[in-house]
C-alpha positions in Angstrom: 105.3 185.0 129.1 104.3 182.1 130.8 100.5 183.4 130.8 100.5 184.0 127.4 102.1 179.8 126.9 98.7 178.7 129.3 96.4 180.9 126.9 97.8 179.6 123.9 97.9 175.6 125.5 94.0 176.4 125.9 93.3 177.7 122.4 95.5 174.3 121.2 93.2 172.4 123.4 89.6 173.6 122.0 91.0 173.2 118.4 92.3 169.2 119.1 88.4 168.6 120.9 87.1 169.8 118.0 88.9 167.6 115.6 88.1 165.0 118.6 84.4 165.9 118.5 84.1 165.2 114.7 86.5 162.6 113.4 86.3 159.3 115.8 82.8 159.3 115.5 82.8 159.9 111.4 85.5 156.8 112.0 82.9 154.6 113.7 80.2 155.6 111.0 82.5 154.5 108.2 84.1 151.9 109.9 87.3 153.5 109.4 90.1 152.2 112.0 92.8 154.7 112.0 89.9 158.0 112.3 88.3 155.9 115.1 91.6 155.7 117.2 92.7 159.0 116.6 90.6 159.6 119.4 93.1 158.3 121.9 96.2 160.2 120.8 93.4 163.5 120.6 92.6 162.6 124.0 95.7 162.4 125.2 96.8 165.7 123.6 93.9 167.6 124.9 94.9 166.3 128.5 98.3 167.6 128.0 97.6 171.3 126.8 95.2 171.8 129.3 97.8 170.4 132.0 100.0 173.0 130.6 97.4 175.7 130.9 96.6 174.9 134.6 100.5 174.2 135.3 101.1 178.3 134.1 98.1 179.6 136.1 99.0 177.5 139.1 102.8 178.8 138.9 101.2 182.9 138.5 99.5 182.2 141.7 102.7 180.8 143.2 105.3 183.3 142.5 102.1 186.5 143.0 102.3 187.5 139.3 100.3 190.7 140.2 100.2 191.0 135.9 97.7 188.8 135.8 94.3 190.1 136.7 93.1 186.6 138.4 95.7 186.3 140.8 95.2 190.0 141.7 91.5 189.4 142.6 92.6 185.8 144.3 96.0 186.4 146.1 98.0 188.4 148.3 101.7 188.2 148.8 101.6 187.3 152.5 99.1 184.6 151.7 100.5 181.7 153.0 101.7 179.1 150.0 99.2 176.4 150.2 96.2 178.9 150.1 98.6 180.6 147.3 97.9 177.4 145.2 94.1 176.9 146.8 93.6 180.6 144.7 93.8 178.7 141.7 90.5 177.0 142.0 89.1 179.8 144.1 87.4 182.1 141.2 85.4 181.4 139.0 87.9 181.0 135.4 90.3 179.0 137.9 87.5 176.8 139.0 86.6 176.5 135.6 90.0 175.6 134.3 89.7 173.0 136.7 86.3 171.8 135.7 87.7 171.7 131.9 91.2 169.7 133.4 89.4 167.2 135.2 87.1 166.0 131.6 90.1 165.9 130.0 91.4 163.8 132.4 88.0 161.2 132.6 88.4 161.5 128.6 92.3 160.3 128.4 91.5 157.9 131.2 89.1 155.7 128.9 91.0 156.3 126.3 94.4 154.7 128.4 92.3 151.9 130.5 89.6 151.3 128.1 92.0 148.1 126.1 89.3 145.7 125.8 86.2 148.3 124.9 85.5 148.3 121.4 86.8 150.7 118.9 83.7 151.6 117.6 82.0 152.7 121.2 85.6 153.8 122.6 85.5 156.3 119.2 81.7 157.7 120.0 82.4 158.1 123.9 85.8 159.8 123.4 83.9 162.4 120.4 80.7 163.1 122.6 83.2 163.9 125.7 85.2 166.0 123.1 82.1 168.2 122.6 81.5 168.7 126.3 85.3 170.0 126.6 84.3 171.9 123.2 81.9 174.0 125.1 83.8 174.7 127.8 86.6 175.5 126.4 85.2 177.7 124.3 83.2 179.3 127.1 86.7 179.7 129.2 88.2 181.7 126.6 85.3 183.7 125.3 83.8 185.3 129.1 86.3 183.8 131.5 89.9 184.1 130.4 92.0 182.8 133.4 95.3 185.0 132.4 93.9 187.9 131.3 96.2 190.6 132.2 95.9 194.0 134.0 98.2 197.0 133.0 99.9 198.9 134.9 100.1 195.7 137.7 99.4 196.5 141.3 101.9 196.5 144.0 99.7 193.5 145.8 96.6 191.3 145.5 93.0 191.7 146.5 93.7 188.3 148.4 90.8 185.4 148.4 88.0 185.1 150.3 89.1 184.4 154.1 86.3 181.9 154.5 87.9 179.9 151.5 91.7 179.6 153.1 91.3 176.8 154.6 92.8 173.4 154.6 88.9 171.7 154.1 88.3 174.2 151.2 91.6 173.7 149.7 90.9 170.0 149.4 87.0 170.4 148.8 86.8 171.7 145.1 88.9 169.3 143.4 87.2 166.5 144.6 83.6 167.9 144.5 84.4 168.6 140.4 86.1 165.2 139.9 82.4 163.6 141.1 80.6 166.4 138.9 82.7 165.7 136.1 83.2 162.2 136.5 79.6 161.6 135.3 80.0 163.1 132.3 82.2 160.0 131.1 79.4 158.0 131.8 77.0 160.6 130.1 79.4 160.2 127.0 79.2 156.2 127.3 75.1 156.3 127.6 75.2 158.8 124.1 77.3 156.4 122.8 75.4 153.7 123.3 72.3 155.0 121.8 73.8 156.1 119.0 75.0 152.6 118.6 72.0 151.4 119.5 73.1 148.6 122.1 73.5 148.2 125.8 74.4 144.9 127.3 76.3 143.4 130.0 79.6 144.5 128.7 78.5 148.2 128.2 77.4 147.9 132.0 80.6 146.6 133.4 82.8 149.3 131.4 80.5 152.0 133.2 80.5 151.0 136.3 83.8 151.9 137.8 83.9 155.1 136.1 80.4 155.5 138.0 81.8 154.5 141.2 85.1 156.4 140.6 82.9 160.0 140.5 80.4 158.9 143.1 83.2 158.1 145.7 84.8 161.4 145.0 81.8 163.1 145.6 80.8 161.6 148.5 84.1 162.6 149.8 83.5 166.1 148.2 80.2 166.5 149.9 81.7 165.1 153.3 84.6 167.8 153.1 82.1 170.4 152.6 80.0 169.8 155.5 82.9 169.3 157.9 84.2 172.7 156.9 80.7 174.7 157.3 80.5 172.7 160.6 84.0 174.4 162.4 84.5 177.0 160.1 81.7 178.9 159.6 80.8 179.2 163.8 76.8 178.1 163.8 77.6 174.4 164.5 75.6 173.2 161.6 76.9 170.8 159.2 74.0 171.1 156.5 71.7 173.7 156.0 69.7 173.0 152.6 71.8 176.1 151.0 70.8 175.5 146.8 74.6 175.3 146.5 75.0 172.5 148.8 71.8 170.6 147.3 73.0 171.1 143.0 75.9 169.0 144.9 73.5 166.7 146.6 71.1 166.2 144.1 74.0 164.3 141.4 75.1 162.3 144.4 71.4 161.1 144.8 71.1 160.1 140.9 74.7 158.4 141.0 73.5 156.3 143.7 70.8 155.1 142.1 72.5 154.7 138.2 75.5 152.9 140.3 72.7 150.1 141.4 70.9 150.3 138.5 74.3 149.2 136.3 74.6 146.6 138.9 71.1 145.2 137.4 72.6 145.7 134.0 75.4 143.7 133.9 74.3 141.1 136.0 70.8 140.4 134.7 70.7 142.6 131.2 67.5 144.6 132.7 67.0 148.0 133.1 68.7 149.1 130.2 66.8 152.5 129.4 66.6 153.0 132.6 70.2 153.3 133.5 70.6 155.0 130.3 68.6 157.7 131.3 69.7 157.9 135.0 73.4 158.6 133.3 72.0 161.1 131.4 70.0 162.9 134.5 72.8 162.5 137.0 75.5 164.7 134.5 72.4 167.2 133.3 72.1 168.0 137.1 75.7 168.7 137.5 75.6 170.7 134.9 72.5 172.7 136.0 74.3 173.0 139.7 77.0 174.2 137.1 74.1 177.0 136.3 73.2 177.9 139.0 76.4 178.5 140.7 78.3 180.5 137.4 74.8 182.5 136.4 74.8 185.1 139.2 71.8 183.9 140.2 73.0 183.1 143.5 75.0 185.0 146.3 76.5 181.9 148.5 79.5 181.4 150.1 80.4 178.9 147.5 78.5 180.5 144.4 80.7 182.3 141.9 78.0 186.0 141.5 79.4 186.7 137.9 78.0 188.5 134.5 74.6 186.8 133.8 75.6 186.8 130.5 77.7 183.6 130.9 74.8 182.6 132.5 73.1 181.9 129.3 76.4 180.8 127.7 76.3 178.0 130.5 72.3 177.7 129.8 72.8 176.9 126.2 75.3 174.6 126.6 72.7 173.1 129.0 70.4 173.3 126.4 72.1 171.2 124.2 73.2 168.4 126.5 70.0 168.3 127.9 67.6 168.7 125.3 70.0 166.7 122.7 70.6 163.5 124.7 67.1 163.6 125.6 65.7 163.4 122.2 68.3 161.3 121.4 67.2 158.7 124.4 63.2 159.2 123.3 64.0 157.8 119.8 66.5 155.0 120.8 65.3 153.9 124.1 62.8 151.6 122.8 64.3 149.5 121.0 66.8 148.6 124.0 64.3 147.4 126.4 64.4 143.7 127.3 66.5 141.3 129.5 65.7 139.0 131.9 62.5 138.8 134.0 61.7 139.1 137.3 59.6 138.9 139.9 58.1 141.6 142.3 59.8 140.1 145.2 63.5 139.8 144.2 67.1 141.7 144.4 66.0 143.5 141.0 62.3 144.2 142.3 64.4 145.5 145.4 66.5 147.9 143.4 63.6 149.1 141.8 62.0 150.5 144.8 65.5 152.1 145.7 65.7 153.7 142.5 62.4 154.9 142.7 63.3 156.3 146.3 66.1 158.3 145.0 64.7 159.9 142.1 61.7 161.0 144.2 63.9 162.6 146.7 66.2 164.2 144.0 63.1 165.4 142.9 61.9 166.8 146.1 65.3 168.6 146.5 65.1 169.5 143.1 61.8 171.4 144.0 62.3 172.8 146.8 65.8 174.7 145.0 64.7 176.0 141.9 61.0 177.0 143.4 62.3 180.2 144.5 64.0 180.9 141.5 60.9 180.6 139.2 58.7 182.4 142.4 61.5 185.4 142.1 61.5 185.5 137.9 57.8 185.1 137.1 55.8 186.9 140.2 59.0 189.2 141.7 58.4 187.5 145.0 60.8 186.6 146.9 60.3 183.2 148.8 62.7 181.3 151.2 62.5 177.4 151.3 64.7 176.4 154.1 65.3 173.2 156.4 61.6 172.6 157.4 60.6 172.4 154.3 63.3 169.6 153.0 63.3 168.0 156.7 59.3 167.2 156.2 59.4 165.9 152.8 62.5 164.4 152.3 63.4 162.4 155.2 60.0 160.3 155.2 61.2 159.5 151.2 64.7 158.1 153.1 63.5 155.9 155.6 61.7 153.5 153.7 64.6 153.7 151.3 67.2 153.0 154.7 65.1 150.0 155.5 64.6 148.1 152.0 68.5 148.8 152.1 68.8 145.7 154.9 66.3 143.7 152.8 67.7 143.8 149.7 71.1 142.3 149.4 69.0 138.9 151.3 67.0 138.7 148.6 67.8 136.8 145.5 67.5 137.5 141.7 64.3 136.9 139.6 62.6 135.3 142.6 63.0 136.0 146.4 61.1 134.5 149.4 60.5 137.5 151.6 58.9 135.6 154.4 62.6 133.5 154.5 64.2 136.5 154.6 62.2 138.8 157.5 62.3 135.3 159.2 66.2 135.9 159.1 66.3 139.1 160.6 63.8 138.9 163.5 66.5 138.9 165.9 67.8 141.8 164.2 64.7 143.3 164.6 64.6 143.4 168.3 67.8 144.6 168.6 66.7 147.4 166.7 63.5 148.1 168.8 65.8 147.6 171.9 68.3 150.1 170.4 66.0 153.1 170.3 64.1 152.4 173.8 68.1 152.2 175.1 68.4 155.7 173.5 64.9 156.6 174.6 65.8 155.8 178.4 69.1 157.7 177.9 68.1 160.9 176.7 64.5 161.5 178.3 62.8 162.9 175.4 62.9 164.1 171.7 61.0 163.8 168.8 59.1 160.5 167.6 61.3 161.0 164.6 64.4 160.4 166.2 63.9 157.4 167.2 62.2 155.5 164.6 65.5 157.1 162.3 67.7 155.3 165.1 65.9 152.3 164.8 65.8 152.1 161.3 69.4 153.0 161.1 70.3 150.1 163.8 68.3 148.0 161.8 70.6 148.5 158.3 73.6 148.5 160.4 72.6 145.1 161.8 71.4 143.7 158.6 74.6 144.4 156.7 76.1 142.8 159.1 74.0 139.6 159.0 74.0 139.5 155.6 78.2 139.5 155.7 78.7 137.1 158.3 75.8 134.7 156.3 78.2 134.9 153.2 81.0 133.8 155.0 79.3 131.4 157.5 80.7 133.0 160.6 79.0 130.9 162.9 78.2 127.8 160.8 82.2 126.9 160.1 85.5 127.3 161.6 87.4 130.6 162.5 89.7 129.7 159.9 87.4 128.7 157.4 85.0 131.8 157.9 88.5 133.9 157.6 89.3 132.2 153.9 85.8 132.8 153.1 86.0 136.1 154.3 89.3 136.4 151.8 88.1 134.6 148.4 85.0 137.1 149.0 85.2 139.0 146.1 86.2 142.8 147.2 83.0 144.5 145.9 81.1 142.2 148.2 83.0 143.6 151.0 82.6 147.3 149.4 78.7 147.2 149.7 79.2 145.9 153.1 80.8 148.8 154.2 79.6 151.6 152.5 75.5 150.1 153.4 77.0 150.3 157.3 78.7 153.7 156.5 75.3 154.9 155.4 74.0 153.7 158.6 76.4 155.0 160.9 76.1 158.5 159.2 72.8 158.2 160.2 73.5 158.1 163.7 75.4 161.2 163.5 72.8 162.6 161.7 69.1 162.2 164.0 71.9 162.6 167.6 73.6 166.0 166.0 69.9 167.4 165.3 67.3 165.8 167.8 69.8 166.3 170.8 71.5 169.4 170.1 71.8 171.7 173.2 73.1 175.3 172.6 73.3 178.6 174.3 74.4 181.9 173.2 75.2 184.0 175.8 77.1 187.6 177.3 80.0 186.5 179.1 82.5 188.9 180.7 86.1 187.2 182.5 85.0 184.6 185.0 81.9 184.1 183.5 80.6 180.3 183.9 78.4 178.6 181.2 76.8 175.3 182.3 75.8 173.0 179.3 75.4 168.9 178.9 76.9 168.7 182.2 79.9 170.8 181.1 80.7 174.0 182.9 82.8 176.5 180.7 84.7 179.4 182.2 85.5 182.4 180.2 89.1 184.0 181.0 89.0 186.4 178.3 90.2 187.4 175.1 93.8 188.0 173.9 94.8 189.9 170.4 97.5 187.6 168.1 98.7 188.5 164.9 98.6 185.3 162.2 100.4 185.4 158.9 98.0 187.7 157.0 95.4 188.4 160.0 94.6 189.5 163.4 92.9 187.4 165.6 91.0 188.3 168.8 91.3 184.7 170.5 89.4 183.7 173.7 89.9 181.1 176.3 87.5 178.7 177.7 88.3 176.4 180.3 86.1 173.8 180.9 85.6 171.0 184.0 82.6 168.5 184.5 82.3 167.7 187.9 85.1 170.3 189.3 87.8 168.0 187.1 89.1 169.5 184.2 88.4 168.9 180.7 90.1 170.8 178.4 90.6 174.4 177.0 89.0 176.0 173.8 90.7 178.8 172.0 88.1 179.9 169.9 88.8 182.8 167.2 87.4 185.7 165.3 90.1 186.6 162.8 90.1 190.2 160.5 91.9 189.8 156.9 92.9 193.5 156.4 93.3 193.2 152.7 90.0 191.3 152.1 88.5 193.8 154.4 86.7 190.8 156.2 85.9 188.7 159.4 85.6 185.3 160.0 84.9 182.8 162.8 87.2 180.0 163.9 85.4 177.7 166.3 86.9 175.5 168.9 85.7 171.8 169.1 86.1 168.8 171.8 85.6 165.9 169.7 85.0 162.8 171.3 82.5 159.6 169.8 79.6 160.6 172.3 80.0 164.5 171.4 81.4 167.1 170.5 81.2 170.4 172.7 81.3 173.2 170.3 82.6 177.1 171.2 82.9 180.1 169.2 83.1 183.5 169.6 80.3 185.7 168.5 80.8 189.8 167.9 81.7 191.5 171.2 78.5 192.3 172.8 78.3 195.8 172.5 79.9 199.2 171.4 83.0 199.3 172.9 82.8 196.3 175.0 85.9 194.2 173.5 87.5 197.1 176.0 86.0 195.7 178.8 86.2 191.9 178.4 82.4 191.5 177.4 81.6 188.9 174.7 78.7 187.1 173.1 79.8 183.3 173.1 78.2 180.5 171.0 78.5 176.8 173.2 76.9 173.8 171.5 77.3 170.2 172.6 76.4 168.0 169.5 76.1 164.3 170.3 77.2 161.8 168.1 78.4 164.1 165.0 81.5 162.5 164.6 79.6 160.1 163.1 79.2 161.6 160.3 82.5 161.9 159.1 83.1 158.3 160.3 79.9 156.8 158.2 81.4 159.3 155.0 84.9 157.4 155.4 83.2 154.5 155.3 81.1 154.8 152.1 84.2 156.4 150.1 86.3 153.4 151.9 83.8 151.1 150.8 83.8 152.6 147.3 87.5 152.3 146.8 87.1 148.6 148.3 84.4 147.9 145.3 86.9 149.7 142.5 89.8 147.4 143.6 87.8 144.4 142.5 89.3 142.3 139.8 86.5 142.2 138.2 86.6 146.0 137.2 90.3 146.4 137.3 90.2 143.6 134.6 87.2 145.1 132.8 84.4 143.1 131.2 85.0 140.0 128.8 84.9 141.6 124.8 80.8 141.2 123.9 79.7 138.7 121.6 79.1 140.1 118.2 75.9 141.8 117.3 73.4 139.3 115.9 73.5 139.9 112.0 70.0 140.0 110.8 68.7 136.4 108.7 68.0 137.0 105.1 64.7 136.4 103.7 64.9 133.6 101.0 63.5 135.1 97.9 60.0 134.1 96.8 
């Protein structure tokens, strides 16, 4: 019964978006006030039966309603609870249902926060985010119904996909789809306002902290990710160019860039089409990494291999989006130009080049995915494009991008002295130069590369830094005084701060994980001693436990530097008997310098689990903590910038159109 109540919430959803679709935006034609806010109460409706929906699902999954053909592909009664509720998301209808939960939730969002937006625009956002959910919705019931049912039930579940239970993956989805799906609030604002036919400062400020809002979550989706490839999947990478990881990347890259260009918006009423069309690129790429994934025409550990024929569904609902806003932007577009001037050298010039950066590297990325997709469809040939490839071309697009990132926020609007500025930042300079012969001296050798990223990196770190202690006059004023500086500051000052040094401190993590990586995979029987980064690892073996819905061969790995111990590694290979499947559980030291990195391989030969012989993995990875320390620090500094009373209040009501003079008769 309760199946059946979630099916029938979801068919009461798509028929409210579709009165949601049509009337608010007939309102706002007519000028009618009640059709225009119907859109709220339809928003708010829409949120609540597809909250049901996911409620009922979520509670099959729960109590292992083996009736219902999802949970049987998904779930498994020994499953422990929270990967119970994890299964929800974990296929591709619950993922969906998701997806479709999440734009209802951006929709009702505006239509609770969004007091001081006008009706008309509030009416036009809410419809064009109505006919998103529309097509979703529909396609969720017509090729992906999440409680279909299977008759006669079996006695258990087919249980999920071992790699996916896991605390990381649990967490992962939910926010990855809130960043996807967060842009298309801001999609629905930029079709709005070309079908209004205005963007101004106000229009700006009510975007930007939905912007920031989905760009924070998926930096933190992103971040999740990687840290979960990185100790669960046993190869000690974090990132490996996988087209599923880079339809994630590739939106991040656009929001970045549509975040700063807003910025320009609303503070100088410049680069209006262009942060019109960046909202409409950054939601057309999540919907094409929505494609990709849902299309079948990927096998990944995160793709969803389903019937291509909701492939097309998905690709003419891409179609439309795409094409339609598109055409929509080509006839409206020029008439919003304008705003103020600038010249070359200034904060806007600046931002320029940064947005220029970033759509040349989504670009690259963008390339380098879909290549082999079109090599495979029109020649049959099947091409790999891999790390190398993206390593050569798109880092050299990211470090000029890194260091006009420590210029820009010196320079000033509509007119900048550069000279002044470099003139600030010699001494940041040489500390930069200093800072990658220090790492030169310390690691005796590596690539060219590496330490011109660690120099450049340094250099943003240090510049940030300047640039926040100039704004507060650290050392031109009092303690105290630089402190109540520091405090009237307002929050989103402090935001860029930290996210700019996050970015920079990721950095660090990134060049010392990949430049200075040491690894060695090796046959090890008990007693066997491994010497690595000064590290010496002992193996003692492998014992056979039983987990709540596995069996786990686990080894043991002492390890001492210098005769003193260390620590000891348990690293895991784990068998899921229902899934029929193995996976790898690595063991990590973390410390900031490194982290030294186990896992245990296949036993080396046939039969030789019986006699103690293993093939070990041992990595020692400086510095990769920094990653996840420069990711908390741009979703930190995010969440800093949202907090600012400046978006919390929202942006003053805009003056009223200009009405057009009449011509005196002749």
């Amino acid at each position: 019964m309760i199946p059946e109540i979630g099916q029938f919430a979801l068919a009461l959803a798509l028929v409210i978006a579709l009165v949601q679709s049509v009337l608010p935006i007939l309102g706002a034609s007519r000028g009618d006030l009640v059709w225009m806010r119907s859109a709220r109460t339809s928003a708010l409706a829409q949120l609540v039966f597809i909250g049901i929906a996911f409620a009922a699902l979520m509670r099959s999954f729960m109590v292992s309603d083996f009736t219902v053909a999802n949970v049987v592909e998904n779930s498994h009664s020994l499953k422990p609870m929270l990967f119970k509720i994890a299964g929800t998301w974990g296929s591709h209808e619950g993922s969906l249902l998701l997806w479709v939960l999440i734009l209802a939730a951006f929709g009702a969002g505006v239509a609770l926060l969004g007091t001081n937006i006008p009706d008309a625009l509030k009416a036009r956002t809410l419809s064009v985010q109505a006919w998103i959910s529309t097509g979703f919705l529909s396609f969720l019931l017509l090729t992906s119904n999440p409680f279909e049912r299977v008759f006669p039930p079996p006695l258990d579940g087919n249980d999920l996909n071992p790699l996916l239970q896991d605390v990381g993956l649990a967490m992962h989805p939910p926010l990855l789809y809130f960043g996807y799906v967060g842009f298309s609030i801001v999609f629905s604002f930029a079709v709005a306002a070309l079908l209004e036919g205005r963007v101004d400062a106000a229009w700006a400020r009510w975007v930007r902290p939905w912007t920031l809002a989905a760009w924070m979550s998926l930096t933190a989706g992103i971040a999740l990710g990687s840290w979960w490839a990185y100790y669960e999947l046993g190869w000690g990478g974090w990132w490996f160019w996988d087209p599923v990881e880079n339809v994630s990347f590739m939106p991040w890259l656009l929001g970045t860039a549509l975040l700063h260009s807003a910025i320009v918006t609303e503070k100088r009423d410049a680069f209006k089409s262009w942060t019109i069309l960046l909202a409409i690129l950054t939601f057309s790429l999540s919907l094409l990494g929505t494609f990709i994934v849902r299309s079948g025409l990927l096998t990944s550990v995160h793709a969803f291999a389903v019937d291509p024929e909701r492939g097309l569904y998905i690709l003419g609902l891409l179609g439309l989006s795409i094409g339609g806003s598109l055409a929509l932007y080509a006839w409206r577009a020029p008439s919003m130009e304008g705003g103020g001037l600038f010249a070359p050298i200034s904060r806007e010039g600046g931002l320029l080049i940064n947005n220029l950066l970033l759509v040349v590297a989504t670009g690259t990325v963008l390339v380098g995915t879909l290549y082999p997709l079109f090599t495979e469809a029109l020649a049959d040939q099947k091409i790999s494009v891999g790390p190398p490839f993206f390593n050569a071309s798109f880092i050299p697009i990211m470090l000029p991008l890194l260091a006009i990132m420590a210029v820009g926020p010196l320079l000033s609007w509509k007119r900048a002295d550069l000279k002044g500025v470099f003139q600030r930042l010699r001494f940041v300079a040489l500390l930069s130069g200093l800072a990658a012969l220090a790492v030169w001296y310390l690691t005796e050798g590596g690539p060219a590369l590496a330490y011109l990223s660690i120099a450049i990196a340094t250099w943003l770190l240090l510049a940030t830094l300047r640039e926040w202690a100039a704004r507060i006059r650290l050392f031109d004023v009092s303690f105290a005084q630089a402190v109540r500086r520091a405090r009237n500051l307002p929050r989103a000052a402090h935001g860029m701060t930290l996210a700019h040094a996050g970015l920079a401190v990721a950095v660090f993590g990134f060049v010392g994980s990949s430049a200075w990586k040491s690894e060695k995979i090796v046959f090890v029987q008990p007693g066997a001693v491994t010497e690595i980064a000064g590290f010496d690892v002992r193996f003692d073996g492998v014992q056979r436990v039983q987990g709540p819905n596995y069996v786990a061969d686990r080894g043991t790995l002492v390890v001492t530097r210098d005769g003193a111990p260390v620590t000891t590694l348990y690293p895991e290979r784990r068998f899921y008997p229902v899934a029929q499947s193995t996976t790898t559980e690595s063991a990590i030291r973390s410390t900031l310098a490194g982290d030294l990195y186990a896992s245990l391989a296949e036993p080396a030969a046939e039969g030789a689990a019986q006699s103690g012989a293993w093939t070990l993995r041992i990595l020692y990875e400086p510095l990769v903590n920094f990653i996840w320390i420069g990711s908390a620090l741009l979703v930190l500094g995010g969440g800093l910038s949202l907090s600012d009373r400046r978006l919390r209040v929202g942006a003053p009501r805009r003056a009223a159109a200009p009405k057009p003079q009449a011509t005196p008769a002749e």
